[in-house]
PDB file of N, CA, C and O in Angstrom:
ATOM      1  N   UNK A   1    -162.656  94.518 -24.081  1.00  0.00           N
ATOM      2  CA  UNK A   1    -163.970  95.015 -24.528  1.00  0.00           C
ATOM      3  C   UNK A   1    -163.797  95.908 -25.756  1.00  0.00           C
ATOM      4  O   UNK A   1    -164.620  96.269 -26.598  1.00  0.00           O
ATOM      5  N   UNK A   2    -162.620  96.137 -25.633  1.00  0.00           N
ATOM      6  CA  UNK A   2    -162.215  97.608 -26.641  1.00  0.00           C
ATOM      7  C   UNK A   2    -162.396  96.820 -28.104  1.00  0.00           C
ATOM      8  O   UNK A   2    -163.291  96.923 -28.943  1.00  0.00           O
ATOM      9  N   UNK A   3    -161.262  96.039 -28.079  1.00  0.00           N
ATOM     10  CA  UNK A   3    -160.790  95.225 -28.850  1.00  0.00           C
ATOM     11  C   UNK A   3    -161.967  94.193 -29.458  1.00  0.00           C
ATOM     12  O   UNK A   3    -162.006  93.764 -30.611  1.00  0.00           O
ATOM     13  N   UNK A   4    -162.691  93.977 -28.634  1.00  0.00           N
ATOM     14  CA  UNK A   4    -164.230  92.951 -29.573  1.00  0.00           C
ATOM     15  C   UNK A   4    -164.793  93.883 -30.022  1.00  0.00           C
ATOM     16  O   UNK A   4    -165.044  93.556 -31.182  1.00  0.00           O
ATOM     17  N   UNK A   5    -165.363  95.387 -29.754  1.00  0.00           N
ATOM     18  CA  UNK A   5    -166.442  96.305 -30.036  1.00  0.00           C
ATOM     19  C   UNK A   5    -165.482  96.762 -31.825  1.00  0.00           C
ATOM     20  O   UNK A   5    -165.956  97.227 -32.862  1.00  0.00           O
ATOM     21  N   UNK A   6    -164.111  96.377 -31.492  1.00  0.00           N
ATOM     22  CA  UNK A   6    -163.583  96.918 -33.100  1.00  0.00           C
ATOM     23  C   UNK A   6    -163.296  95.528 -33.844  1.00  0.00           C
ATOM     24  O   UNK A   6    -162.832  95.661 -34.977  1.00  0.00           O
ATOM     25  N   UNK A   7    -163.410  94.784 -33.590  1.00  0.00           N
ATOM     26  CA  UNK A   7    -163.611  93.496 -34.390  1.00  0.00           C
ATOM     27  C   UNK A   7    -165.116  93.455 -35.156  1.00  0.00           C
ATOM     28  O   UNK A   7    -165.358  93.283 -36.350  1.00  0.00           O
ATOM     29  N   UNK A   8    -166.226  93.723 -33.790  1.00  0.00           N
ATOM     30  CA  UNK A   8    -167.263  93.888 -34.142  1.00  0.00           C
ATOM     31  C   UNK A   8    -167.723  94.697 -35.432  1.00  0.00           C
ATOM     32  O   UNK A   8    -168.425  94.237 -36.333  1.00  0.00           O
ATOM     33  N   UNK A   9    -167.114  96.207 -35.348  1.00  0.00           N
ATOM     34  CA  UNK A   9    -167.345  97.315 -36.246  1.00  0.00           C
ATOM     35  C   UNK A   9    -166.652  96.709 -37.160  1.00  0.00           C
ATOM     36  O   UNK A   9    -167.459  96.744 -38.089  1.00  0.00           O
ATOM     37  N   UNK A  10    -165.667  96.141 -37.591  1.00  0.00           N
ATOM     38  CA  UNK A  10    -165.087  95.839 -38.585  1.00  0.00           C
ATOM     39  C   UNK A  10    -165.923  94.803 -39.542  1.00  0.00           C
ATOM     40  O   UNK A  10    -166.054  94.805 -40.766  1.00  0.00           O
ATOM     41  N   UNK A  11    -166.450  93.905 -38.525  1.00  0.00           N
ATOM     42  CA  UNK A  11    -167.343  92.660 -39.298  1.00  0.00           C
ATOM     43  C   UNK A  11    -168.628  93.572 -39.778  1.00  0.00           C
ATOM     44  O   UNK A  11    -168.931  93.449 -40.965  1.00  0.00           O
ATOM     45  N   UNK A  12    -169.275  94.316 -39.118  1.00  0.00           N
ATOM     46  CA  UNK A  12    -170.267  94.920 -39.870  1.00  0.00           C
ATOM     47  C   UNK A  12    -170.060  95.920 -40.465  1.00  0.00           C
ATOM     48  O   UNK A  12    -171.237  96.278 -40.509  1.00  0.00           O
ATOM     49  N   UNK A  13    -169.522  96.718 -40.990  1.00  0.00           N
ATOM     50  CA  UNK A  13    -169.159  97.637 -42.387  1.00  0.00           C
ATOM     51  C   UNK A  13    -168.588  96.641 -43.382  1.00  0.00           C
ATOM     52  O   UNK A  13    -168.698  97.089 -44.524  1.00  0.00           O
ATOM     53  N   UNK A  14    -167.926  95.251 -43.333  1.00  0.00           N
ATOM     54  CA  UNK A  14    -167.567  94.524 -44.597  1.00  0.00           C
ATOM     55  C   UNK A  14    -168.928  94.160 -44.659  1.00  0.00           C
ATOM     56  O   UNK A  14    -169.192  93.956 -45.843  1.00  0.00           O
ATOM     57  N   UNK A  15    -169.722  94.018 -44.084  1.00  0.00           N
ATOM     58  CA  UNK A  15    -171.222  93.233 -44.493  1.00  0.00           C
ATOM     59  C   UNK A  15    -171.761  94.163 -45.158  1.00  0.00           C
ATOM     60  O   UNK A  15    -172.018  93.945 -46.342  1.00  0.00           O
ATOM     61  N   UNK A  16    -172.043  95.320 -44.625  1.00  0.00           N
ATOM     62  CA  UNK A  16    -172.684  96.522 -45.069  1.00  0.00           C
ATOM     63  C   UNK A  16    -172.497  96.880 -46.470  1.00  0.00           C
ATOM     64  O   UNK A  16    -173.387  97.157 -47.275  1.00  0.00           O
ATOM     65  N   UNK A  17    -170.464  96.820 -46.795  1.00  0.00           N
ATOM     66  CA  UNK A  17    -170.004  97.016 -48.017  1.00  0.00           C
ATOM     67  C   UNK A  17    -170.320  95.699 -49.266  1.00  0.00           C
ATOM     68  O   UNK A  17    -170.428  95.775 -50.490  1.00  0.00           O
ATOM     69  N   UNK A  18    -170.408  94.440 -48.250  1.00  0.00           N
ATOM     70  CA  UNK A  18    -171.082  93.374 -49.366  1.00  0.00           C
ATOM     71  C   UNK A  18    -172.585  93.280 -49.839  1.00  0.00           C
ATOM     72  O   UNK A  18    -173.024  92.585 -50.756  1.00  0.00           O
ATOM     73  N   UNK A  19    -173.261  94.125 -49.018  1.00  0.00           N
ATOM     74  CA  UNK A  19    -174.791  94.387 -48.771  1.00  0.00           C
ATOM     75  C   UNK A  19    -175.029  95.349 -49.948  1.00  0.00           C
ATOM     76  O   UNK A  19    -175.942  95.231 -50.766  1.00  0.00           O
ATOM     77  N   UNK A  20    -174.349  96.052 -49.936  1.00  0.00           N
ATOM     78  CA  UNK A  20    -174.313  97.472 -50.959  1.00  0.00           C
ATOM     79  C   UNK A  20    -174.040  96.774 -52.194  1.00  0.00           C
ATOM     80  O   UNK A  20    -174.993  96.123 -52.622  1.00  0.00           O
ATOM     81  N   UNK A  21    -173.293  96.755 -52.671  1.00  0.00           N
ATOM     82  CA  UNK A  21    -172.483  95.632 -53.574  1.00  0.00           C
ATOM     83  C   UNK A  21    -173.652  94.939 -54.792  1.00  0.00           C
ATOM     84  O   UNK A  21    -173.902  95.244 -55.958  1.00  0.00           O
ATOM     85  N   UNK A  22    -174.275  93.694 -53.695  1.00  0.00           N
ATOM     86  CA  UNK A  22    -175.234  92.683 -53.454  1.00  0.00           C
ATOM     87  C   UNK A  22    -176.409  93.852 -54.152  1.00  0.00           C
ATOM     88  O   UNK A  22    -176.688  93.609 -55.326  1.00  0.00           O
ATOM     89  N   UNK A  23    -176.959  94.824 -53.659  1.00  0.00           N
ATOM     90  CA  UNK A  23    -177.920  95.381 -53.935  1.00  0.00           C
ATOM     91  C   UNK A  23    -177.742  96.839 -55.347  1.00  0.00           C
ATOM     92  O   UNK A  23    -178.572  97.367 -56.086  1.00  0.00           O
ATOM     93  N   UNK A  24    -176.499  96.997 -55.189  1.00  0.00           N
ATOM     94  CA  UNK A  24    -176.164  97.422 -56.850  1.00  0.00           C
ATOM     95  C   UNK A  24    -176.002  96.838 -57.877  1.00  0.00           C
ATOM     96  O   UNK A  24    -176.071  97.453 -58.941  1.00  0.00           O
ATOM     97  N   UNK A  25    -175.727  95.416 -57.830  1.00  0.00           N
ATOM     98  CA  UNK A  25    -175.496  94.246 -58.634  1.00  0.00           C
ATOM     99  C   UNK A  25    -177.799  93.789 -58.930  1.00  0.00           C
ATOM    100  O   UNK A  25    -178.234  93.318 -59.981  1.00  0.00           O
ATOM    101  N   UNK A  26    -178.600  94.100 -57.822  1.00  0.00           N
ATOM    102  CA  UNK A  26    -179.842  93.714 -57.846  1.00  0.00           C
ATOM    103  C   UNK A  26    -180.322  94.921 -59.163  1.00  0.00           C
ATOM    104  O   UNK A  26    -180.682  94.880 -60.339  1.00  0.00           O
ATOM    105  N   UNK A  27    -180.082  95.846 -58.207  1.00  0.00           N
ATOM    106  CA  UNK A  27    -180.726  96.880 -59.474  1.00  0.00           C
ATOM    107  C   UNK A  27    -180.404  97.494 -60.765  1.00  0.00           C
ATOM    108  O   UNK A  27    -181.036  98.333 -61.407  1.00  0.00           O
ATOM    109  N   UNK A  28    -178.901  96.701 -61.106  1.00  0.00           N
ATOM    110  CA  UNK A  28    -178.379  96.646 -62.329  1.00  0.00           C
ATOM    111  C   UNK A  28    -179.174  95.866 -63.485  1.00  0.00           C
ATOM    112  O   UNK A  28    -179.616  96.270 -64.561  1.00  0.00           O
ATOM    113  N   UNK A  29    -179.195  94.592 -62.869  1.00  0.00           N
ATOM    114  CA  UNK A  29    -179.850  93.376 -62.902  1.00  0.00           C
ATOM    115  C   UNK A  29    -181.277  93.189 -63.223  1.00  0.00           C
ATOM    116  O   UNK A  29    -181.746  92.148 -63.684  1.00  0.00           O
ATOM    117  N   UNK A  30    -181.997  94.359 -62.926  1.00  0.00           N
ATOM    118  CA  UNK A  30    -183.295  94.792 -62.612  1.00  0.00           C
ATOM    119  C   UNK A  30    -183.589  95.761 -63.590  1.00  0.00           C
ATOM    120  O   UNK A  30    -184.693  95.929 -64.107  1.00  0.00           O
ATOM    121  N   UNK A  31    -182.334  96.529 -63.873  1.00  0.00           N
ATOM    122  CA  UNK A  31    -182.794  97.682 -65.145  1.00  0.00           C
ATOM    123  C   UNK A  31    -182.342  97.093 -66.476  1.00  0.00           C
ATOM    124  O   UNK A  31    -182.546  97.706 -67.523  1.00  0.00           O
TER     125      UNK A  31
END
């Protein structure tokens, strides 16, 4: 259980960090 809940956290902060990314690249893009 340990071990999926940190697989888990791991898959969502790289999303989060591609999300961020994704949305600094929008409002670059935008100005």
């Amino acid at each position: 259980m340990n071990a999926f809940r940190n697989s888990s956290t791991e898959k969502s902060s790289w999303r989060v960090a591609v999300e961020d990314v994704l949305n600094i690249n929008l409002n670059l893009s935008s100005v």
